[in-house]
C-alpha positions in Angstrom: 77.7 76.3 94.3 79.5 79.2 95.5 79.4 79.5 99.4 78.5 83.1 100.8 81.6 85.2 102.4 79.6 85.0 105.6 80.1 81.3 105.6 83.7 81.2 105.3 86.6 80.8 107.7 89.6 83.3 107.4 91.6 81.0 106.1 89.3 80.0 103.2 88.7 84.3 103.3 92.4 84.7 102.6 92.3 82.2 100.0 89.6 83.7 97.8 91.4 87.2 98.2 94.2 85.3 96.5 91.9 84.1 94.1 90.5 87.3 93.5 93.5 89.0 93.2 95.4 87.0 90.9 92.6 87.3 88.7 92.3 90.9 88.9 95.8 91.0 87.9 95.3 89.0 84.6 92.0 91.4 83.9 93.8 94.3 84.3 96.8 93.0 82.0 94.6 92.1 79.1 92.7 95.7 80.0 89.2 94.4 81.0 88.5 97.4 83.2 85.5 96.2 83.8 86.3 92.5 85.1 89.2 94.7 87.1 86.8 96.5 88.8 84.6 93.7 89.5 87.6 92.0 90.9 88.7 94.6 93.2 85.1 94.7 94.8 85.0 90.9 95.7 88.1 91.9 97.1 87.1 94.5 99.3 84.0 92.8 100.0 86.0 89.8 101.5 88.6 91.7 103.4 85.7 93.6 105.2 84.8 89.9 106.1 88.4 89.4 108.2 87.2 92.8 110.0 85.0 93.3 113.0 82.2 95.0 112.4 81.9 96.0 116.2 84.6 98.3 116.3 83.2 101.0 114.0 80.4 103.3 115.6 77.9 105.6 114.2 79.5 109.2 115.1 83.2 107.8 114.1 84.9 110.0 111.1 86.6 107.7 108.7 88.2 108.6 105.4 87.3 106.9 102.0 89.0 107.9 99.2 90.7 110.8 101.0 87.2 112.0 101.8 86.0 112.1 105.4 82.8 109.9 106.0 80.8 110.0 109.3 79.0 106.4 110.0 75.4 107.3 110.6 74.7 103.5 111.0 76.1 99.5 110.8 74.0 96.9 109.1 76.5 93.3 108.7 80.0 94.5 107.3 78.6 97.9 105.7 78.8 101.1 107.0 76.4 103.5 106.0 76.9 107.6 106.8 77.4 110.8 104.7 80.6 112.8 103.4 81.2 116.2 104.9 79.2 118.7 103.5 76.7 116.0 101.8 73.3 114.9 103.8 73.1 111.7 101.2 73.9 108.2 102.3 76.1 106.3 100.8 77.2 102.7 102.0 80.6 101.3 102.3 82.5 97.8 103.0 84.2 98.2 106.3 87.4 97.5 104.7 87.2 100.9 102.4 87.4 102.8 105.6 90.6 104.3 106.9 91.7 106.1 109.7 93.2 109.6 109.5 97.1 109.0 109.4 98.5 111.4 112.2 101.3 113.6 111.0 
């Protein structure tokens, strides 16, 4: 049975985002976009895992996509909030969420 993220160390983490990404690699050679995609949200999904969710703070401005995306609130390794100019929530992985680059 497969254990849960939540129950794994970093190391065994880092070793499933191998995994993952070896077979997102093969997915995306033999153009399954959908097994791609799949693969690239485990991915995420684990990475946000290695993160800590206590660093990020309802009020903090984050960027997804390019997009900037106020946290609202935390539940576990998601991030829930709204993109400028949009009152709808939308949930994230922690890991999707970048910093603005200073130029």
């Amino acid at each position: 049975m497969e254990r849960r993220f939540s129950e794994m160390t970093p190391y065994e983490l880092i070793q499933k985002i191998g995994e993952f990404t070896d077979k997102a690699r093969k997915a995306e050679q033999m153009g399954m976009a959908n097994e791609l995609a799949v693969y690239e949200r485990k991915i995420d999904m684990a990475k946000a895992y290695l993160m800590d969710p206590e660093s990020f703070k309802p009020g903090q401005v984050y960027f997804v996509d390019n997009q900037p995306f106020t946290i609202k609130r935390m539940k576990g390794t998601f991030a829930w909030g709204t993109f400028e100019g949009d009152d709808e929530l939308s949930a994230f992985p922690i890991s999707l969420l970048k910093k603005k680059k200073s130029s």
